[in-house]
N, C-alpha and C positions, 0 to 999 in steps of 0.2 A: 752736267748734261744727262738728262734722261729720255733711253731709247728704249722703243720697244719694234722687237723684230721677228719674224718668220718666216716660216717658206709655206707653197702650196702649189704641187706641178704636177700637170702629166702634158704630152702630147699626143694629140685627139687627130686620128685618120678618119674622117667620119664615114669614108667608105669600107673600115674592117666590119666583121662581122662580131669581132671579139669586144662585149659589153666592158668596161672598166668598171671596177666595181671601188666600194669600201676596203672590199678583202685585197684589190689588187694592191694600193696604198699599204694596205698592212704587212703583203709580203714582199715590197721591192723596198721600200726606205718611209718609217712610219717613229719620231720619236716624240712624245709628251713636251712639257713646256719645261727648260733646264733640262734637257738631257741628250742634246746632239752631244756626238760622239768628239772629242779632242784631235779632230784631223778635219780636212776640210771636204766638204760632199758639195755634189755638180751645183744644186740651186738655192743652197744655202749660204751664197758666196757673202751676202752683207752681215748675215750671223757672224760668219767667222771674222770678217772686218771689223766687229763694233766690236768683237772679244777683246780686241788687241787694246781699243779705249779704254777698258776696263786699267787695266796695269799703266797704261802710258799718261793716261789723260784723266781717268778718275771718275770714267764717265759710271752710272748706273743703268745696266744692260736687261732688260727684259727680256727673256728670250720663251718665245710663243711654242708651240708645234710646229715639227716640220716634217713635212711628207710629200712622195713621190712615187708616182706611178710610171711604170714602164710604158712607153707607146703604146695605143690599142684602140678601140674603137672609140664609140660615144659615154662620155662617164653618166653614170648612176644618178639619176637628180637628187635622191636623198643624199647619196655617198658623198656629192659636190658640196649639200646644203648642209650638211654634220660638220665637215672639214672646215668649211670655211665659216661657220657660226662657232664653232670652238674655236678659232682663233679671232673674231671678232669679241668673243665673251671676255679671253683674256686680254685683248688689248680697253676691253672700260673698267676691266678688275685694276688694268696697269695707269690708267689717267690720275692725274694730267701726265703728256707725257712732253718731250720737246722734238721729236721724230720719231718718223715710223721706216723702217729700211725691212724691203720687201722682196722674198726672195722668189721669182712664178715662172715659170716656161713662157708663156705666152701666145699658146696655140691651143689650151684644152678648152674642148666645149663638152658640154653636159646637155642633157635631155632639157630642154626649155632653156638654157643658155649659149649664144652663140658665140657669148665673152664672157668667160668666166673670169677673165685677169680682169676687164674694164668695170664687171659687178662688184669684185670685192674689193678695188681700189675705190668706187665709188661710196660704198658703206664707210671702209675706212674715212674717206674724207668726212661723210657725214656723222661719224663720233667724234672727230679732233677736232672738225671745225675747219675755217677757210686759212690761220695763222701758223695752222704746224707744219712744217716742212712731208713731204711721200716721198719716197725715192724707191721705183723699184727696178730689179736688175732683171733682164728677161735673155731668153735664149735665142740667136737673132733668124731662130724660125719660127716664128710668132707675128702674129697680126697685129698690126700696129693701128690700133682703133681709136677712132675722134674718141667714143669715152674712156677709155685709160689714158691717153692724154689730157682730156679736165680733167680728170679726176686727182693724177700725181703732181708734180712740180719737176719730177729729173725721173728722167725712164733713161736707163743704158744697158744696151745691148753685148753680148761677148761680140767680140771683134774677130777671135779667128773659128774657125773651121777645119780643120776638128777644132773643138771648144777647151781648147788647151789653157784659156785666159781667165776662167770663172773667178780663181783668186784676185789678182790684178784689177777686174771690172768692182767687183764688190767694191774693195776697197779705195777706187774711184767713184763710184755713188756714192761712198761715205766720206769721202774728203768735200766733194762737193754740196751735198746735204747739211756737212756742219759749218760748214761756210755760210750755207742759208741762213743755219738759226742761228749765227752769230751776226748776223745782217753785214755779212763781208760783198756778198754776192747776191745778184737779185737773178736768177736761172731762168729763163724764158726759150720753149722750145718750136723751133719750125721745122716742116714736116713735107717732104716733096715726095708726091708718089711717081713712081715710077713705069707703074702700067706696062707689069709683066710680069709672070711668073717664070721664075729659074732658079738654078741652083749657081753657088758662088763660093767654092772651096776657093782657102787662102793658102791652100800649100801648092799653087803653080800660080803664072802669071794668067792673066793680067791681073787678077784680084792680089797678088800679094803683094804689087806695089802699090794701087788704088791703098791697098791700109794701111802699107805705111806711110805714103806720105800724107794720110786721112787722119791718121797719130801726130805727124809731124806737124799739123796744123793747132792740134790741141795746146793750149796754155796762150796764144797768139791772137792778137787783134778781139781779143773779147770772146776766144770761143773757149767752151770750156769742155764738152766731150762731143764727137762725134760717131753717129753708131750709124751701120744700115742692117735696115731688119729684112733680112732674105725674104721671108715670107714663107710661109709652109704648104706646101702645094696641094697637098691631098687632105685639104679639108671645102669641103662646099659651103662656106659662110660668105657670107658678101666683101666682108673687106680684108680679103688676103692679097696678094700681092706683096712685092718690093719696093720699100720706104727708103729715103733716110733722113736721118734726126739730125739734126743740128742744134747746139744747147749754148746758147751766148749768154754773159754777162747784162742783159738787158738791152740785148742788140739788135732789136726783133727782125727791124728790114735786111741788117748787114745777113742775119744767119739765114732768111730767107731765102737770098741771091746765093747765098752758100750750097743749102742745101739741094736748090735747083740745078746748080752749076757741076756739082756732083753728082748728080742725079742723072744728071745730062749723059755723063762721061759715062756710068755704069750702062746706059741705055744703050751705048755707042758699042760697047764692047762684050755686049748681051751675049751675040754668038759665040763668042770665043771662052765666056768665063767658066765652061766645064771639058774636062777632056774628054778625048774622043771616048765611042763608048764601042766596042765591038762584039760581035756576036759572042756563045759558047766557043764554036769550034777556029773561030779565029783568032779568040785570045788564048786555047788549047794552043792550038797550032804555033805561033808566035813564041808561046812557052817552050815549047817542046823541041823548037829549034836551036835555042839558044843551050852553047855547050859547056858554060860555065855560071856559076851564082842561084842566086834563088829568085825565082817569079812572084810576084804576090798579087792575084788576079783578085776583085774586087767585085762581091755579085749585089749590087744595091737594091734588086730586084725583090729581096728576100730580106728585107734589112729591118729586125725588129724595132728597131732604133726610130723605124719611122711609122713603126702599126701593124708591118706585117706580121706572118705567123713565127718565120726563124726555122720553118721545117720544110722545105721546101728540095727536091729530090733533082730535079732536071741539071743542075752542074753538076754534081756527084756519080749522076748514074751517065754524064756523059764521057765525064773520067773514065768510070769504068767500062763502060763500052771499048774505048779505045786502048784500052789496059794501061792507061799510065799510071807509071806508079814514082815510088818517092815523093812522094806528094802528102799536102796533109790538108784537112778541111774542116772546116767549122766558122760558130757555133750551129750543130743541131739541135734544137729546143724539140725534146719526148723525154717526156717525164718518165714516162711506162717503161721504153727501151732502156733508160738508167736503172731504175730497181732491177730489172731483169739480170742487168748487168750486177749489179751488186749480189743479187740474189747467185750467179754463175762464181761469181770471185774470180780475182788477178789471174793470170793464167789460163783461163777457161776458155777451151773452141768451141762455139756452138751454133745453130742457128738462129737468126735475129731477125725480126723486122722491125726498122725504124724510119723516121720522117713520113712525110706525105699525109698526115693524117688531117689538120684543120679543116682544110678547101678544094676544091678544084687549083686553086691557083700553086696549091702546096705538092702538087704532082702525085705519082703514086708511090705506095711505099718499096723503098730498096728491101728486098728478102739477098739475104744470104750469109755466108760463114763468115763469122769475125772472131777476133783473140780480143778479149777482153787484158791491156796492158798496163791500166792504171785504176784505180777509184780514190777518189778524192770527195770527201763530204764536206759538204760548205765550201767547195770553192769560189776561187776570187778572179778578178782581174783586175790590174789597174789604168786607169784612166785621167792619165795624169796624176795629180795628188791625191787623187778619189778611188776609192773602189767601187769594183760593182760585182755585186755577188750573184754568182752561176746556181746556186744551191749546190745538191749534189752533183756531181759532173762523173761521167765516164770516158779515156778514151779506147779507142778499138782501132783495129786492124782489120782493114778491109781490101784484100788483094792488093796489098802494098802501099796503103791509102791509108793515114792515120786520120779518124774521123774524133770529136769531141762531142759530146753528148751533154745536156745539159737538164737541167732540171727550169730552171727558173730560165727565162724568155729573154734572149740577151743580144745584144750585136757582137761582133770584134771589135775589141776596144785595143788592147796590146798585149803582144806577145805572150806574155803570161798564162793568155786563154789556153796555149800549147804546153809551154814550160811548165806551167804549174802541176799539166797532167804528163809530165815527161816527155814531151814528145820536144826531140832537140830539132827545132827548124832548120839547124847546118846541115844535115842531113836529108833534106827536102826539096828537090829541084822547085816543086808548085807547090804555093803556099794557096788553097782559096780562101776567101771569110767575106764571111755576109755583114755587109756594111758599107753605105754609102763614101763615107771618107774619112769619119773619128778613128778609123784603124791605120790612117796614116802617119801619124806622129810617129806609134812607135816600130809601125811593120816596114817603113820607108827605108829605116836604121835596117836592119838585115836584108832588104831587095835590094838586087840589082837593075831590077826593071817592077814600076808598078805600073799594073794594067786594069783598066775596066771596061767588064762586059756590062749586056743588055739583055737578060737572061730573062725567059718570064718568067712571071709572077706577079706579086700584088702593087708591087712599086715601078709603073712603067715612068721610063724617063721621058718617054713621049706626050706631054702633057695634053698637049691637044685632043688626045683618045681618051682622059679623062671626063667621067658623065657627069660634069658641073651643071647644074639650075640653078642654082642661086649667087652667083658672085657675079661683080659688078665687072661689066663689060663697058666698053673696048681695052683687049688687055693682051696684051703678047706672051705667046704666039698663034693663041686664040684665034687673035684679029692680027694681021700682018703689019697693020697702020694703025695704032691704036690713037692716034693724035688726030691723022686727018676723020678716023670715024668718030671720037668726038668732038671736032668742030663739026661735024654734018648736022649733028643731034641737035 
């Protein structure tokens, strides 16, 4: 069996102001063909799957370029057309091949593309032909569009949130892909939109039973994966919104009624599937009562993870206003305030000014005295089995406030963001970190309470005050009734 595979991902806020470039790929996760690293990275999850073929099955494994951009605005049209023609060059250097397993986020747009997943799945099919198996694995904030549906045969989405599963997912694209080219399975996928924009963490109810028993269906009655693609809010393309996929044995009517029936029940429990979200000084306040454990407040406001900037000043300077302390916060992405800090060395009190600098929405800059407590070059964090590298990183001391500094533009992923720069979180009544919910796996483990606020900045959770033109309406919360207004249509 011969595979050839790669990865090609960012996710595209098309309201940032910050261009994606070639360079950004080159500095967050950028490797040649044969040389991802011997550990498994977030969108390279079917690379590491077919590796395993290699030694068990005998397969001969092609493996393409893979690259990944951090969140951020609209990507670079050449940057897009480079990336993804270098790894179409080498998949006709690799023909004939018997699959292609494709690793993409499924939410970047580029300047003249408003699908970039559905353009290069589409190329891909037009070099293999209509006989080779596509399977690609996507991030389930991603638009799930009529063309990267012709175009693949098996799209599956990660199933939890934080995206703790990438492993797992891949190597179910890949069991069911070589299924195909062994004409074991014939994979036929139905598609029920859901007509709403929301978000749908799987670490509280009601969404974490919704998946498991949405797993528990899989291998059953002909179905073979089921995914629901959240959908990515803060992009303006027309077909964003909340899917889900259903992938049957060649069961098109049965996955159909599936998908819609499931579909149904997510619709039903739309209000409920995110927790509450509360102001700065009420999730302050909340914290600061409690006389035991540690807090870990959640500001998704600022969450580079989704395009924002990561420098963003208004929960930090609200800490300090009120002088709490014990407390630790990050990541701050200012590359300037790190050197500075390096330039002072360990130990060093001086004056600093950092954050606030991208936007308006980034607030103003915090000036004051900090102790420079750690430097760390090339730091890391992990994120599940993956890293994701901080570059250089500083932390500091800020009126009893351990703050993280960062070089390279990062969310909270896990604990390590602190630990690795010394900062012991047992000693921390308030943990904040900018991150909509991938910082819950491992920050959930040390809280005793997790809480999220609704802080501004560029990520409002209030979708409705989002300046959409172009996506496809009637669509909640948009429109209250997205059903009866289009039956009026």
């Amino acid at each position: 069996m011969k595979c050839f595979t790669a990865s090609l991902g960012t996710e595209t806020n098309t309201f940032s102001p910050m261009l994606t470039s070639k360079e950004s790929f080159l500095e967050d996760f950028y490797v040649g063909p044969g040389q991802h690293p011997d550990r498994p990275t977030l969108f390279a999850g079917p690379l590491w799957a077919a590796r395993k073929r290699v030694a068990t099955k005998g397969w001969t494994v092609v493996e393409g370029s893979c690259s990944f951009a951090q969140p951020a605005g609209i990507t670079v049209r050449q940057a897009y057309e480079e990336l993804r023609d270098e790894i179409l060059d080498q998949l006709r250097a690799a023909m004939p091949v018997d699959m292609v397993l494709m690793g993409l986020h499924g939410a970047m747009v580029a300047d003249g593309y408003d699908d970039c997943e559905g353009d290069i799945l589409a190329r891909i099919r037009e070099i293999v032909g209509p006989g080779v198996p596509i399977g690609a694995e996507l991030d389930p904030h991603c638009h799930l569009t009529a063309k990267r549906l012709e175009a693949a045969d098996v799209i599956i989405c990660f199933k939890e949130f934080p995206h703790t599963d990438f492993v797992e997912r891949g190597e179910e694209l890949v069991d069911i892909i070589e299924a195909m080219a062994l004409k074991r399975v014939k994979p036929v996928m139905s598609v029920y939109d859901c007509r709403m924009i929301n978000l749908f963490p799987t670490s509280r109810q009601p969404m974490r039973g919704f998946v498991d028993r949405m797993q528990a269906m899989e291998g059953r009655d002909g179905v073979l994966s089921i995914s629901v693609a959240h959908g990515f809010p803060y992009a303006d393309v027309p077909e964003i919104g909340t899917r889900v996929l259903v992938i049957t044995d060649d069961r098109k009517a049965f996955g159909d009624r599936l998908a819609e029936q499931l579909g149904r029940e997510i619709w039903d429990f739309r209000a409920d599937a995110c927790a509450p979200s509360m102001t700065i000084d009420e999730a302050l306040d909340r914290a600061v009562a409690r006389n035991q454990g540690t807090v870990v407040i959640a500001d998704p406001s600022d969450n580079a993870g989704g395009g924002a900037a990561g420098d963003s000043t208004f929960v930090l300077r609200r800490m300090l206003e009120r002088g709490i302390t014990d407390a630790a916060f990050g990541p701050v992405w200012d590359p300037v305030a790190v050197r500075m800090c390096f330039n002072a060395g360990e130990g060093t009190r001086f004056q600093l000014r950092f954050g606030g600098k991208m936007a308006a929405a980034s607030g103003d800059p915090i000036d004051a005295m900090v102790t420079v407590t750690k430097l760390v070059r090339d730091a890391t964090q992990t994120f599940g089995n993956a890293l994701a590298r901080l570059g250089d990183a500083a932390a500091i001391e800020v009126d009893g406030i351990a703050v993280v500094l960062t070089t390279n533009r990062q969310q909270a992923f896990g604990t390590d963001l602190f630990t690795n720069l010394d900062v012991d979180l047992a000693n921390r009544r308030i943990v904040a970190v900018k991150s909509t919910n991938h910082f819950y796996a491992s920050f959930s483990k040390v809280a005793e309470e997790v809480l999220y606020m609704n802080a501004p900045g560029a990520l409002t959770l209030d979708f409705r005050t989002i300046p959409y033109t172009r996506i496809q309406r009637p669509v909640w919360p948009l429109d209250a009734d997205p059903w009866t207004a289009a039956e009026r249509r």
